[in-house]
C-alpha positions as CSV (number, residue, x, y, z in Angstrom):
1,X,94.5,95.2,125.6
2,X,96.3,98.2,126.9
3,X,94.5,101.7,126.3
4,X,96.9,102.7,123.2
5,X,95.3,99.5,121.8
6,X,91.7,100.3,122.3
7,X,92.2,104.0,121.2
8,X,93.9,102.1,118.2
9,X,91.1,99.9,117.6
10,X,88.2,102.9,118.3
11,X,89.8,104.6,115.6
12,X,90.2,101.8,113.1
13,X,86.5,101.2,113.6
14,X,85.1,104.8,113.4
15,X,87.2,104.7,110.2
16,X,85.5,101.5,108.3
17,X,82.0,102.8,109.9
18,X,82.6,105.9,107.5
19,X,84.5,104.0,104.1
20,X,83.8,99.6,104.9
21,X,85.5,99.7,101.6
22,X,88.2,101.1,102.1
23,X,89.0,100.2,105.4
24,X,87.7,96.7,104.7
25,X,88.5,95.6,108.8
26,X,86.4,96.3,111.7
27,X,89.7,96.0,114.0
28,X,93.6,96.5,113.0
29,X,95.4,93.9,111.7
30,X,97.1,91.9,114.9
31,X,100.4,91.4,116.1
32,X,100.8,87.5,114.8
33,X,99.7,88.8,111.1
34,X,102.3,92.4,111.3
35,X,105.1,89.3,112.4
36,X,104.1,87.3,109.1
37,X,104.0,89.9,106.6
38,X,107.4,91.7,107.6
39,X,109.4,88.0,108.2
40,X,111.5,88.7,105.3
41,X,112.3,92.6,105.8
42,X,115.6,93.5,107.7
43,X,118.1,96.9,107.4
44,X,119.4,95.1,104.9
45,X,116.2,95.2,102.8
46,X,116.8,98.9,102.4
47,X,114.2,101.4,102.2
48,X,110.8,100.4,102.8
49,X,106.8,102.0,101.2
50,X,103.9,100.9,103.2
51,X,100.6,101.4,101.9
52,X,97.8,102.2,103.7
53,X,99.2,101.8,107.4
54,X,96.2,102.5,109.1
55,X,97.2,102.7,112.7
56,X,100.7,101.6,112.4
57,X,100.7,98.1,113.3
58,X,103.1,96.7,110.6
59,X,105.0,100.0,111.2
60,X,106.0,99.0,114.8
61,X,107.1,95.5,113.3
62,X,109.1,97.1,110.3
63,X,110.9,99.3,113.0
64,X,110.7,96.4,115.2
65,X,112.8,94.5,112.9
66,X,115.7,97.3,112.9
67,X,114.3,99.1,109.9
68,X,115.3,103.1,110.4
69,X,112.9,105.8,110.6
70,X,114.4,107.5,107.8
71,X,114.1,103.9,105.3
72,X,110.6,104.3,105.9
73,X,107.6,105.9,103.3
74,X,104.2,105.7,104.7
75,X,101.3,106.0,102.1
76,X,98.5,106.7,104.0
77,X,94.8,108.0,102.4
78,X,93.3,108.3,105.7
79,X,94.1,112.0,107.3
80,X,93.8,110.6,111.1
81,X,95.7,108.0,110.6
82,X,98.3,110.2,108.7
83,X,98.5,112.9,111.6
84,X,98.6,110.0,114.1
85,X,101.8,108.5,112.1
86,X,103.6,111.8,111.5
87,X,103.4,112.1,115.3
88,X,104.6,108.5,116.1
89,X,107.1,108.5,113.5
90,X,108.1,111.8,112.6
91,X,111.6,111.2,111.0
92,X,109.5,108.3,109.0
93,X,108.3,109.9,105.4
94,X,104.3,110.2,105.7
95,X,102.4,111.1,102.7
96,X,98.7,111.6,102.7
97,X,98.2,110.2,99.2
98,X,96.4,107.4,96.9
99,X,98.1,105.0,96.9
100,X,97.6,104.4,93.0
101,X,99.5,108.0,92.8
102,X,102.5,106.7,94.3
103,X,104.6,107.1,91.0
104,X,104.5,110.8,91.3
105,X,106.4,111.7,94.4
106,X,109.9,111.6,95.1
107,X,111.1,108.7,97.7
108,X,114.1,108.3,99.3
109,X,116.1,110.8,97.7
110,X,115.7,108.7,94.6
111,X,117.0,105.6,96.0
112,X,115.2,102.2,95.1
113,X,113.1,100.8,98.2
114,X,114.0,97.2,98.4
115,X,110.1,96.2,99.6
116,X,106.7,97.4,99.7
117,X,104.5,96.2,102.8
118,X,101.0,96.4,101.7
119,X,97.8,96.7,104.1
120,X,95.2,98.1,101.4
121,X,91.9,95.9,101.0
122,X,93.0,95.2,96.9
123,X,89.6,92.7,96.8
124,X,87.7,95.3,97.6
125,X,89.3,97.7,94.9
126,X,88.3,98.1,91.5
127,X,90.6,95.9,89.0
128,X,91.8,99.2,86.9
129,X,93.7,100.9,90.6
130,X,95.2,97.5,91.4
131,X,97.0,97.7,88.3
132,X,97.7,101.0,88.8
133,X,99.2,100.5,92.2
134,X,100.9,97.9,91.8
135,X,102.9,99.5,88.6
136,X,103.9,102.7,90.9
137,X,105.1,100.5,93.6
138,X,106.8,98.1,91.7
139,X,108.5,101.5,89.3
140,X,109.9,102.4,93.1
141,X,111.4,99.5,94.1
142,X,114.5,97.7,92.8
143,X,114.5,94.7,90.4
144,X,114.9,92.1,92.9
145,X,112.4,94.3,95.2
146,X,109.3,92.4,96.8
147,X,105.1,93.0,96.7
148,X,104.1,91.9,100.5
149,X,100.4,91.7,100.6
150,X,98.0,90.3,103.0
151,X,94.8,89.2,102.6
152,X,91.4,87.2,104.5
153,X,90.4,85.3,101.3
154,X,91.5,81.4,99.9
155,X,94.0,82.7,97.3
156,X,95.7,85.8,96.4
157,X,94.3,89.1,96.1
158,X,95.4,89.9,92.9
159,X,94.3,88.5,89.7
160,X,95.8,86.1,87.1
161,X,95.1,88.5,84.6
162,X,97.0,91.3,86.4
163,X,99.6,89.3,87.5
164,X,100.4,87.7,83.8
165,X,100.0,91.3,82.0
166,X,102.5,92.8,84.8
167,X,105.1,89.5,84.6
168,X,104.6,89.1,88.0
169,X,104.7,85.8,90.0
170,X,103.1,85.5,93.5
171,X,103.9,83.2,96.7
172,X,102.1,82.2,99.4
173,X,104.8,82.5,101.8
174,X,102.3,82.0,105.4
175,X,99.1,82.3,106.8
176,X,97.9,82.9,110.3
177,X,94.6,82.1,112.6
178,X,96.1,84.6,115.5
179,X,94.7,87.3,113.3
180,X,90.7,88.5,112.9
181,X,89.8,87.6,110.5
182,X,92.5,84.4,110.2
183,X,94.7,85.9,107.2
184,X,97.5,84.6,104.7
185,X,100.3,87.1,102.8
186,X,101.7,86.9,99.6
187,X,104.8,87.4,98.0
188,X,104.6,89.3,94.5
189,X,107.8,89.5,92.4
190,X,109.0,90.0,88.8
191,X,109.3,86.9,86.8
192,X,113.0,86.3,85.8
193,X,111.9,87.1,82.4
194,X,110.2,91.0,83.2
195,X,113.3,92.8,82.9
196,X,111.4,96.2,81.3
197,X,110.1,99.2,83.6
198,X,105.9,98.3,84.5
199,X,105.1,101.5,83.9
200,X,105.2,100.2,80.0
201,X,102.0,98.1,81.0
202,X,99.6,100.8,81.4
């Protein structure tokens, strides 16, 4: 591990040593996992949101994968790792938000993102702000857009209840054992039947 790695990994630590819950990790997600969850994302994806990048590691395989600077919003609660990802991406869009308050800033000059990448702990967050995230993420992207979201338990993060009241469907489109802990991602999209805005769910 190279010593932008272990200052990577002090960081991420110090972090879930002051909020576990939030943070949810004791180390940063690893490469094998940040190759998984952005498999499906090119340029031609278009714009890009991802929540809760932590110390960047899906970032650098977003970029990695030829996505601009500039088709990037990062939604980052953490004010370290927002400073530290202003400074490695500074033509990138980095907002120092909730993610649940996504809904009320302009992206993207008002362009659709075509996916969200999402790195936020949603079993560890109350029921009531996965809905609410999941509405503002999915009220920025297009119709055909995708929900990627990883996760270290047997199924997917997100509810049956949530899922059926937003006419969402999920897919379990991998899983790794490179990662610690060994995780899997998901794939959440609208049904073919959800054709109306999710903000109407709330």
């Amino acid at each position: 591990m190279n010593q932008r790695r272990l200052a990577e990994a002090y960081s991420f630590f110090r972090s879930w040593l002051r909020d576990p819950l939030l943070v949810a990790a004791i180390v940063p997600s690893g490469r094998a996992l940040a190759k998984l969850i952005t498999s499906e994302i090119s340029p031609a994806t278009g714009p890009v949101i991802e929540l809760g990048p932590g110390t960047g590691v899906f970032t650098r395989a977003l970029t990695g994968r030829g996505v601009r600077q500039q088709d990037l919003a990062l939604i980052e609660l953490e004010p370290h790792f927002a400073i530290v990802l202003q400074s490695d991406y500074p033509n990138a869009h980095t907002f120092q938000i909730n993610a649940a308050r996504l809904s009320r800033i302009d992206l993207f000059d008002g362009r659709p993102a075509g996916a969200v990448i999402s790195g936020l702990p949603l079993l560890t967050i109350p029921s009531p702000q996965v809905l609410a995230i999941l509405i503002s993420a999915f009220g920025k992207m297009r119709a055909d857009g995708a929900f990627y979201q990883f996760t270290y338990g047997p199924g997917c993060p997100v509810s049956p209840l949530i899922l059926d009241r937003l006419g969402l469907r999920a897919e379990r489109i991998g899983g790794t054992f490179a990662n610690f802990p060994p995780a899997a991602v998901y794939r959440l999209r609208r049904r073919a039947e959800t054709s109306h805005s999710l903000r109407g769910n709330l």
